[in-house]
C-alpha positions as CSV (number, residue, x, y, z in Angstrom):
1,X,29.5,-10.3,7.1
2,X,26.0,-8.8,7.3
3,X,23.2,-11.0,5.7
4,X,21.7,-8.6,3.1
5,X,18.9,-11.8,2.2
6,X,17.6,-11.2,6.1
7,X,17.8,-7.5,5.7
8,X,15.8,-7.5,2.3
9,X,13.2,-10.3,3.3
10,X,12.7,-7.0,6.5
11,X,12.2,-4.5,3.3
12,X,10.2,-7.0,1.6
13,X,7.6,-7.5,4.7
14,X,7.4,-3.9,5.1
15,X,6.5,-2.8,1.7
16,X,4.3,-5.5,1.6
17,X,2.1,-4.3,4.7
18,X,2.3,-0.5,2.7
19,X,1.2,-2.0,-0.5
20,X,-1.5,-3.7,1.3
21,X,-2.9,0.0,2.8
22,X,-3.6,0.9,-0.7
23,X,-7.0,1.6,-1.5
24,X,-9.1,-0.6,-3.7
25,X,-11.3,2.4,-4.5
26,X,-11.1,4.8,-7.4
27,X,-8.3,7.5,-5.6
28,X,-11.4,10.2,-7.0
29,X,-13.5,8.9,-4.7
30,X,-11.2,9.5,-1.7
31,X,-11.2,12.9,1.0
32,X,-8.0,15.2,0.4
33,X,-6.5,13.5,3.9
34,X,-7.3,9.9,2.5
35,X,-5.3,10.6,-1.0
36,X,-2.5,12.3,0.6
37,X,-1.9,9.2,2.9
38,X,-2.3,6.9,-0.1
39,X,0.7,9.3,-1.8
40,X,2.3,8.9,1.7
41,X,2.4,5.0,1.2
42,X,3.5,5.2,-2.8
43,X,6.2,7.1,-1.1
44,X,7.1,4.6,1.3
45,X,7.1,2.0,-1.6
46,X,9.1,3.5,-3.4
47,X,11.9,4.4,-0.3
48,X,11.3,0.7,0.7
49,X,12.5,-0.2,-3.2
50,X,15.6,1.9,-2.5
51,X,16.5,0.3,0.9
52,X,16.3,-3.3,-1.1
53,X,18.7,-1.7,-3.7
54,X,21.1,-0.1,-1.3
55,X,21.2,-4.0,0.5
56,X,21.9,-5.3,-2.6
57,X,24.7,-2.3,-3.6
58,X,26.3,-3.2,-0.4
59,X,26.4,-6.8,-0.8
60,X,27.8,-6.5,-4.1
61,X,30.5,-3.7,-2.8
62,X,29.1,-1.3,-4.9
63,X,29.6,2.1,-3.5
64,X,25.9,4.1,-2.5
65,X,25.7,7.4,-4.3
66,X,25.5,10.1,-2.1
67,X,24.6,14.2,-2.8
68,X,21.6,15.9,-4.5
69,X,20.8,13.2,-6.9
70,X,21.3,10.0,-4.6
71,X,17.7,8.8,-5.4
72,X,18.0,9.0,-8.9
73,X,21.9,8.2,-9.1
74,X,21.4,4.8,-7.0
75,X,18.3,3.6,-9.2
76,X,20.8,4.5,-12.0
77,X,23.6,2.3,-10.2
78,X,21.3,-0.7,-9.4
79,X,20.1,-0.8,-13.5
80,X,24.1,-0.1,-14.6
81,X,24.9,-2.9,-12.2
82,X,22.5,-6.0,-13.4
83,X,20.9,-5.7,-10.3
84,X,17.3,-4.5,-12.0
85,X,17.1,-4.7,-15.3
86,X,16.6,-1.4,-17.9
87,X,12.7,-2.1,-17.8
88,X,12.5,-2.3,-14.4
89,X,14.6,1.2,-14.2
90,X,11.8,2.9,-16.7
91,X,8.9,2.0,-14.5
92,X,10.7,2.8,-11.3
93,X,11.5,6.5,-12.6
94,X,7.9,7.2,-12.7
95,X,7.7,6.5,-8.9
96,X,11.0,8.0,-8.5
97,X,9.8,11.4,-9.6
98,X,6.1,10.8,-7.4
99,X,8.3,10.4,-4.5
100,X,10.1,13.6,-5.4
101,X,7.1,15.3,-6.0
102,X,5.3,14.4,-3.1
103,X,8.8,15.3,-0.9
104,X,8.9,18.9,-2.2
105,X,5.2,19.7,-2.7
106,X,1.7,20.3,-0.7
107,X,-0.7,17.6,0.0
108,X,-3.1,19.4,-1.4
109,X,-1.6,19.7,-4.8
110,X,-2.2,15.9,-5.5
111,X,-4.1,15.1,-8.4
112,X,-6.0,11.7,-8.2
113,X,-5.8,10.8,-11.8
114,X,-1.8,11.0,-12.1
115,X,-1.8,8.8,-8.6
116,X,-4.3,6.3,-10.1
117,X,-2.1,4.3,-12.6
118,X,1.2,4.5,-9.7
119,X,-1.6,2.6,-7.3
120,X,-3.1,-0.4,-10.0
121,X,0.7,-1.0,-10.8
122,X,2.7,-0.8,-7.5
123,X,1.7,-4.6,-7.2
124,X,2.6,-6.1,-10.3
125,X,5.8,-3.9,-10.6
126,X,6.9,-5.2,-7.0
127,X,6.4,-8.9,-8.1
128,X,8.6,-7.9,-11.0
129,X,11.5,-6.5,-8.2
130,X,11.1,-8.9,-6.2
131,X,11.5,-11.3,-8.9
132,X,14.9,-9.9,-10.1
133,X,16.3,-9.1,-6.9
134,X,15.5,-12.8,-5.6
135,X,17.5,-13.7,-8.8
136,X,20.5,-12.4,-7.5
137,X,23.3,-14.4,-6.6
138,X,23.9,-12.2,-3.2
């Protein structure tokens, strides 16, 4: 049997080190290049999030949605089956849909200002992930 704790404590490290890359600037102060890698990184949060929900889908034999509407059908999953909570599924949405805009649209079509409240939570709303998927009996 795989050990999904090992595998998530790998996800854990690794969104850490992205969270860390975050600026601690205002993102209005940053060059077009520097803002699109800070969305690069919200993006890699966010795919991080989904690789600790797929671990804990797997441990719990819950099957991992597949087609068009994976990411939104497994965040879906993970709040349906206790493994977030519903207010943990709210706040994830919004970088849900960042990380589909930033997949399907130019770098330079980011707007600083809707970025800006993503970055000051990504921290806090991590702690909160963390915090519920370390609850998990898994």
């Amino acid at each position: 049997m795989p050990d999904y704790r090992l595998r998530i404590e790998a996800e854990y490290e690794a969104i850490e080190r992205t969270l860390s890359a975050l600026p601690g600037k205002p993102l209005s102060e940053l060059t077009e290049l520097e803002l699109a890698g800070v969305a690069a990184m919200l993006h890699n949060f966010y795919n991080g999030l989904e690789n600790v929900m797929k671990q804990a889908c797997r441990a719990r034999e819950i099957g991992i949605p597949a087609g068009s509407s994976w990411h939104r059908d497994l965040l879906l999953t993970a709040g349906n089956a206790d493994i977030i909570s519903a207010a943990l599924v709210g706040e994830l949405s919004r970088f849900l849909a960042f990380r589909h805009f930033f997949s399907h649209a130019y770098a330079l079509d980011l707007f600083p200002e809707r970025m800006e409240p993503l970055v000051q939570e990504a921290v806090e709303v991590f702690k909160r992930f963390k915090n519920e998927i370390d609850d998990l009996e898994i």
